[in-house]
N, C-alpha and C positions, 0 to 999 in steps of 0.2 A: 216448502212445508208450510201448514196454514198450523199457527198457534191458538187455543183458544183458552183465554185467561177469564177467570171468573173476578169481576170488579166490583164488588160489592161490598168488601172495608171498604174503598177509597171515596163512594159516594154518601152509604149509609154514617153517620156520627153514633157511638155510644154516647158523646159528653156533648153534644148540641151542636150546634149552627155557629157562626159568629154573625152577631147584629151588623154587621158594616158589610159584611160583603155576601151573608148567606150560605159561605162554602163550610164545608166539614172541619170540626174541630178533629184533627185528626192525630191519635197517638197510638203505641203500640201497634198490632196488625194492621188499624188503620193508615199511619204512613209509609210503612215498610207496602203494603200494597199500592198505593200510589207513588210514591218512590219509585220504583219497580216499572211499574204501566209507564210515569213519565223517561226514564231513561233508556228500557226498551226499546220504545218509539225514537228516542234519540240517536241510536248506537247502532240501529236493525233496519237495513231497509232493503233486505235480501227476504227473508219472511213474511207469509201475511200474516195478517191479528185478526181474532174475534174477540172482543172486548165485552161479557155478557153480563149485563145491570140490570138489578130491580127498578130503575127510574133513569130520565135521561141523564146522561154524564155533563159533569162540574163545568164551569168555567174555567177552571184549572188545568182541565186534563187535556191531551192531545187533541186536535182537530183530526178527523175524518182524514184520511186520505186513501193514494192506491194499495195501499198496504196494513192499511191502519181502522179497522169495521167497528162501529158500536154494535149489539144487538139489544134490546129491550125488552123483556120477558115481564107480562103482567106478573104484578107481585101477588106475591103471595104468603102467606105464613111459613117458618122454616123456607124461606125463598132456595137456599142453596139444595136442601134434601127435596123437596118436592118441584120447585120451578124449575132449575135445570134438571133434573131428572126427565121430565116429561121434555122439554128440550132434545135429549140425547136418546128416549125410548123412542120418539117420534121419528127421531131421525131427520126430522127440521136441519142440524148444518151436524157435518162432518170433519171436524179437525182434527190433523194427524197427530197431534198431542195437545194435553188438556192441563193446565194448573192449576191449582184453586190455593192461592196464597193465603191460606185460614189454614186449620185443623181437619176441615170437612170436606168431604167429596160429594158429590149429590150418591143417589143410590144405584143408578142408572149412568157409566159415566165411561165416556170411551177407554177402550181397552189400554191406551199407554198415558194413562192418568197420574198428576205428581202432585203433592201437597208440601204448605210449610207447617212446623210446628217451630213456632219462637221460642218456647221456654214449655216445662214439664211441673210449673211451680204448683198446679191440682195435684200433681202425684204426692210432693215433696211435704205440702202443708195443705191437705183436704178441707180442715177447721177453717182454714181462713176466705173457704168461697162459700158464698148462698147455695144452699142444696139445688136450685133449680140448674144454676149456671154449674157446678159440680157434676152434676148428672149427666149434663150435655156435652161439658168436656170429655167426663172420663167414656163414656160409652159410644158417643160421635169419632172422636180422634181414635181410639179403640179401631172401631172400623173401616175405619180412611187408611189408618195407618198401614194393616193387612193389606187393604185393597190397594193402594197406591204402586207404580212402578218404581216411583222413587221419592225420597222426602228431603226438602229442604230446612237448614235450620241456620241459626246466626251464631254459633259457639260451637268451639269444642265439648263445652261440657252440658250445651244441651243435646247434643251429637250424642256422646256417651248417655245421656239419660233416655234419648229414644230407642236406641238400641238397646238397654236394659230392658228397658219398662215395655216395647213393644216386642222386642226377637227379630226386630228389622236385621237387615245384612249390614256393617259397616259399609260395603260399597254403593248399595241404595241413600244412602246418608249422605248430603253434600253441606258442608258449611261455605256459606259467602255471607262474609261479614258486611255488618249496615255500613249502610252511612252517615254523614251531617250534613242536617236540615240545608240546604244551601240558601233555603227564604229566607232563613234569621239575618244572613250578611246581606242579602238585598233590603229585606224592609226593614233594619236596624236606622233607626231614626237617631243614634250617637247621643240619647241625653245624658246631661249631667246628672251629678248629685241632686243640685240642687232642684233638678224639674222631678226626679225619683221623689224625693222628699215631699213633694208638695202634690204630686200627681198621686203618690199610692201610702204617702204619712210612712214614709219608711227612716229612719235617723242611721245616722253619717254609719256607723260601724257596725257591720252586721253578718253574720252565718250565713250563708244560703243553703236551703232544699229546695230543688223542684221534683213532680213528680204525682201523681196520682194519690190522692188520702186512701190510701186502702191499708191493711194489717202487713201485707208482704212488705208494703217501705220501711217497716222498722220507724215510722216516725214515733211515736210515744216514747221509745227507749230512746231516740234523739231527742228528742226535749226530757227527757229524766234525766241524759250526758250533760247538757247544756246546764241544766240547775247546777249540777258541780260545780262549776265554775266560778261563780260569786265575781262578776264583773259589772260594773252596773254599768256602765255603758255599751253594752252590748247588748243585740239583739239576733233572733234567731226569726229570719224570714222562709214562710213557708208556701211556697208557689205552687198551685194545683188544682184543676176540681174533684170534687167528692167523689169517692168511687162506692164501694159498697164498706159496712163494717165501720166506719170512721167517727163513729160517735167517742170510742176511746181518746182517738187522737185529739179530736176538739175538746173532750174534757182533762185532757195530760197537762197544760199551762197550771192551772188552777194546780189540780192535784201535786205538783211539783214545787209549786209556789213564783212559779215564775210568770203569771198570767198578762204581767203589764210588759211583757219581755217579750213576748212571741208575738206574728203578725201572719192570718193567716190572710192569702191574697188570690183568691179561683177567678179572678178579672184580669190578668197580666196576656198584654195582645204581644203576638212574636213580635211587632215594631218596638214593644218597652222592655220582652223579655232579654235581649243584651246589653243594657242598661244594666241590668241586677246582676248578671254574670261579671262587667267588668268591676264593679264597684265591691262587689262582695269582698271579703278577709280571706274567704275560702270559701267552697261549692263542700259537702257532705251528701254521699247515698249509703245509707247505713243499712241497704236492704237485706230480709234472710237469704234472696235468690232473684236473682233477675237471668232472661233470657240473653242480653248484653248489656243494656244499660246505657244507651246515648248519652243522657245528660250529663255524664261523664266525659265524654267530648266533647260537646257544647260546650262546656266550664272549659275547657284547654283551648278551645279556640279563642275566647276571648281574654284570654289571662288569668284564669281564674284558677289558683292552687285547689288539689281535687283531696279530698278522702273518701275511703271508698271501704266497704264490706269486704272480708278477705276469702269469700266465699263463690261458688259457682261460678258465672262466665266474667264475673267484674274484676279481675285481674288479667282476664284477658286486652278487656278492655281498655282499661289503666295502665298494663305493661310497668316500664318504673319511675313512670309519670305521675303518681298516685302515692299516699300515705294511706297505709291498708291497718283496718281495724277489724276485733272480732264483736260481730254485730250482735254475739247474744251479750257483751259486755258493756252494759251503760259504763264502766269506770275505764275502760281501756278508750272508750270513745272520748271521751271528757277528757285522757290526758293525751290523745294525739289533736283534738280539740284544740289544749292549750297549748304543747307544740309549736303546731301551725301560726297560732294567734300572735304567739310570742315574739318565735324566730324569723326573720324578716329575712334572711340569707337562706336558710329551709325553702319558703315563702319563692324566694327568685329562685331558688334551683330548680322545685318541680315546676313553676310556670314554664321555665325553658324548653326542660323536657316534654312536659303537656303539647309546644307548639309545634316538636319534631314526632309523637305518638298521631297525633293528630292528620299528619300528612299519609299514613298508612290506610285510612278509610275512604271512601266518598260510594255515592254513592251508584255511579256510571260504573264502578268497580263489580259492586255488587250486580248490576244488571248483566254487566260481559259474563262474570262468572257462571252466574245463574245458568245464563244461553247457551255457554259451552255444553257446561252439564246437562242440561237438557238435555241437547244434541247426542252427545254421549251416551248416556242412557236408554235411549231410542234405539241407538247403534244396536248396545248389548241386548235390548231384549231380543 
């Protein structure tokens, strides 16, 4: 069977380049698509690939082989709806099944065609995207969804929101959950406190968020939680680049009064970001809705006590590895905050548990699954 996956998160960045090496800053769709392409190639070598990119492929990605094809399609605008489209009306190459691990299908797209959808959080909170990217989701994913043989997703409860929101069939639906990052344990450089301190001006006792500045992270009602506290040694580090809407979030210190307390830091390279995981008090995702929610496992891989939103798929996530808060509540946050901060036996129980949740993921997991199901579904139609 010849596969032909559409790689286009894994090469294109929404959040930029990294200056040291040039490859894709890569989060959400973007690494769950290269995630996916790299352990495919690792796990598959009964199949062939067509691996079809707006630009040549990464230095990261798989190397060429008998099994293993780039193709490179001049780019184009909307490259997914219009470049591959003309790709598969042409009839240029024929694969016997087609992915496009996005939302989107081209318009033109071989008859047993499959998509992901990570999360449904445009359905859930409209306000919180730019009309343009709002537009595109709700009416793109609309039509993929319909069109698609079958849909991939990372939760049960984004599982349940596509079949709401689209009339998908529950058997078209597959959840195979993510993985963890495996580069953070290779490129983890093991600093201390003290090079944290001096490398990124962060002091000894500290909260952590990572996570994208967008409106869905709930970060301003996490810094409105934090002011509660009245700890003056403590600090609230906030790991991320900008996403859209984030003006609120950078003006919430001030506004809260806690402005020499917070540190927001969009420069942390995966070599320092375990650094901050081990060293933190506790790891915090106080999101309204996430898709799954990695950094929730990140934080348990390196010891880090987690709290987490007690909302959509981040309980899945967390399992009972996790201190669950309701995220429309700044004051319920602020006292599972102090909790954690306090109780230092709290503190060793969920690390423990975090290290045994943790072993349930990766992400060679998620590729097998995926491929069964594939297969699968081929079968049935």
């Amino acid at each position: 069977m010849t596969i032909g996956i559409n790689g286009y998160e894994a090469v294109v960045s929404r959040f930029g380049y990294d200056p040291k090496t040039g490859l894709p800053i890569r989060v959400g769709s973007g690494e769950y698509c290269f995630e996916l392409l790299l352990n495919l190639n690792k796990i598959d070598k009964k199949n062939n690939y067509i691996i079809y990119l707006p630009q040549s492929p990464t230095a990261d990605l798989p190397r060429e082989s008998v099994n293993w094809h780039y193709k490179v399609i001049k780019p184009r605008k909307i490259w997914t709806l219009v470049g591959l489209s003309l790709e598969f009306l042409l009839r240029r190459s024929k694969p016997d099944a087609f992915l496009s691990p996005t939302h989107y299908l081209p318009i033109f797209a071989p008859s047993r065609s499959f998509i992901s959808i990570l999360d449904t959080s445009y359905v859930h909170f409209p306000e919180l995207f730019r009309f343009n990217d709002l537009n595109q989701l709700t009416k793109w994913t609309k039509y993929s969804a319909k069109k698609a043989k079958g849909v991939f997703t990372i939760s049960q409860a984004s599982k349940d929101d596509i079949i709401k929101t689209y009339g998908v069939s529950g058997q078209r639906v597959v959840v195979t959950y993510p993985g963890i990052r495996q580069g953070l344990m290779i490129k983890d450089k093991g600093l201390s406190m003290d090079e944290i301190r001096k490398k990124h001006g962060v002091n000894d006792k500290y909260v952590l968020f990572v996570g994208t500045l967008q409106p869905r992270k709930n970060i301003a009602r996490l810094i409105e939680a934090f002011s509660k506290l009245n700890k003056s040694d403590l600090n609230l580090v906030i790991v991320g680049k900008k996403g859209w809407k984030f003006e609120e979030i950078l003006a919430a210190p001030e506004k809260f009064g806690v402005g020499n307390k917070v540190k927001f830091l969009d420069s942390v390279t995966d070599e320092d970001l375990p650094a901050f995981y081990k060293n933190a008090i506790c790891f915090v995702l106080p999101s309204l809705y996430e898709g799954f929610g990695l950094p929730v496992l990140e934080a348990m891989q390196y010891g880090c006590p987690v709290i987490a939103s007690n909302v959509s798929s981040l309980p899945e996530a967390g399992g009972n590895a996790a201190l669950y808060v309701d995220p429309l509540d700044a004051g319920d946050i602020a006292k599972k905050l102090e909790l954690m901060i306090n109780d230092n036996d709290l503190r060793q129980k969920f690390i423990k548990r975090g290290y045994v949740q943790v072993k349930k993921f990766s992400w060679e997991k998620t590729a097998r699954e995926t491929l069964i199901a594939l297969e699968g579904l081929m079968i049935k139609d």
